[in-house]
Phi, psi and omega in degrees: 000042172290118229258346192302331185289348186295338193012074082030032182214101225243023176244135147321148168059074146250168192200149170284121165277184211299322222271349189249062168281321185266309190280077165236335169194126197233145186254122169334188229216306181292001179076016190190349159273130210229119174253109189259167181210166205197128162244131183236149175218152173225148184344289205258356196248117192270221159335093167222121220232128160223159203259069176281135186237098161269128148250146189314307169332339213093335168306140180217138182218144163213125186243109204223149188190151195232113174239130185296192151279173213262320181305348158237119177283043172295132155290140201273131146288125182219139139195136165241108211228140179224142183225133148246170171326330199223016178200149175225146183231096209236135167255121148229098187220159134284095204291144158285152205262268156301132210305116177273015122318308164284321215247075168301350188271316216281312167327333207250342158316303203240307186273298192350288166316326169247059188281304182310311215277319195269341172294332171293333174244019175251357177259350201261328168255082193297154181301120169311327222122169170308129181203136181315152188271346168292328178272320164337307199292346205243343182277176173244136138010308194240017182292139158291115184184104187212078182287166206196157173278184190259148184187143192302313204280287221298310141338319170304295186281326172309323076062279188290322183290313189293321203271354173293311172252020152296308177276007162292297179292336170303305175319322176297306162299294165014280192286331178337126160252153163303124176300156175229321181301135160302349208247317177285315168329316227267281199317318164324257196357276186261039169266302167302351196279317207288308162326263174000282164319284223298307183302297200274016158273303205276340198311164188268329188297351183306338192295317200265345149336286163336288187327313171276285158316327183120155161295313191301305194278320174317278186303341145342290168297332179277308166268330196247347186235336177296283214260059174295146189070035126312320175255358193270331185259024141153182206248006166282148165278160175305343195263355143269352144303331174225053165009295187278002164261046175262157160257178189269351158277017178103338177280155185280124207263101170307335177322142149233028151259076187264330181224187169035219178229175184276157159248129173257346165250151180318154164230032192254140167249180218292341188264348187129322189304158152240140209273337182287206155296116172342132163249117147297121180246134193283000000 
């Protein structure tokens, strides 16, 4: 159920950046599985690049995602669909920029209005299962994170949501002004950086990247065209963002359960709030 052909990038004055010269298309390790990527940049849009995977198996994978510029505190467009014959596994949210747990101004910015939007596909696409409390913290209010078996209906409506909460993010930007302090510029700035790290270590999807490509070539692709301005947009490591995953030699703790607890259920109520255990962010 890959989406790449739908083509689905809707701003006036868009242009293919430099990377996607290098990025566009890689043929699999098995010789028949095919990765194609698409890159972008727009007024307000620091990046926006997707990632489609046919595999001879049946495997459909679209990792497609919208990152602003520093000069806007939009929340980053996310979806992530991994589909096989018989199972589909999907992330759709508008990732908060900024921690909304704390930042009750930001929440009330940006979500307040697509609460109704996100209630509507959290009953036709039910709460997937357990999910960290470390992956929460990067999530919304209105995130989708669900799994299904594969069915044309199920495919409709997952379809209708993506295209629903794209134009939701458009809607946003749309309406957006550019920051002029330098010091709230920054605050984007390694609020996305930080986003940034955390993706390109932590995502679950890196396995299936490795698999196909090789380690070598995956993280290539994973730092210069998935998560791109990992390395340019600033100069901290994951651990210092994340602390608690040092080993005691220094190294990055692969566990990806480190603090708080799993959810198995929304943990969001009908209003937005959220009902679990405070997620502490280091």
């Amino acid at each position: 159920m890959c989406l790449h052909n739908h083509r689905p990038f809707a701003q006036s004055k868009i242009h293919h950046l430099l990377i996607q010269e290098k990025y566009s298309s890689l043929l699999a390790m098995d010789d028949k599985t095919e990765l194609q990527m698409l890159s972008f940049e727009a007024p307000k849009i620091r990046l926006l690049r997707s990632l489609c995977i046919e595999g001879s198996d049946g495997m459909q994978v679209l990792d497609f995602a919208a990152f602003p510029k520093p000069e806007f505190d939009l929340p980053i467009f996310c979806a992530n669909f991994f589909t096989t014959a018989k199972m589909n596994i999907i992330v759709l949210d508008l990732n908060p920029l900024h921690d909304i747990m704390d930042q009750e101004d930001y929440k009330e910015k940006y979500y307040k209005d697509l609460i109704t939007l996100g209630l509507k596909y959290s009953k036709l696409l039910p709460w997937g299962g357990k999910l960290t409390s470390e992956s929460l913290r990067f999530f919304s209010p209105i995130v989708i994170w669900t799994r299904f078996s594969s069915s044309p209906h199920n495919h409709s409506v997952l379809f209708s949501a993506f295209k629903d909460y794209y134009q939701a993010w458009l809607g946003l930007m749309d309406r957006s002004e550019g920051e002029t302090d330098a010091s709230q510029i920054a605050c984007n700035c390694e609020a996305q950086h930080r986003y940034l790290t955390w993706r390109s270590e932590k995502d679950p999807g890196h396995g299936v990247l490795k698999r196909l490509i090789g380690e070598d070539l995956a993280k290539d692709v994973i730092t210069k065209f998935l998560f791109n301005g990992v390395n340019e947009l600033g100069n901290k490591t994951f651990l210092d963002y994340f602390p608690e995953y040092r080993c005691e030699d220094g190294k990055v703790n692969e566990k990806r359960s480190m603090i708080g607890k799993s959810f198995e259920n929304r943990p969001w109520n009908a209003r937005g709030e959220f009902i679990g255990d405070r997620v502490e962010i280091v």
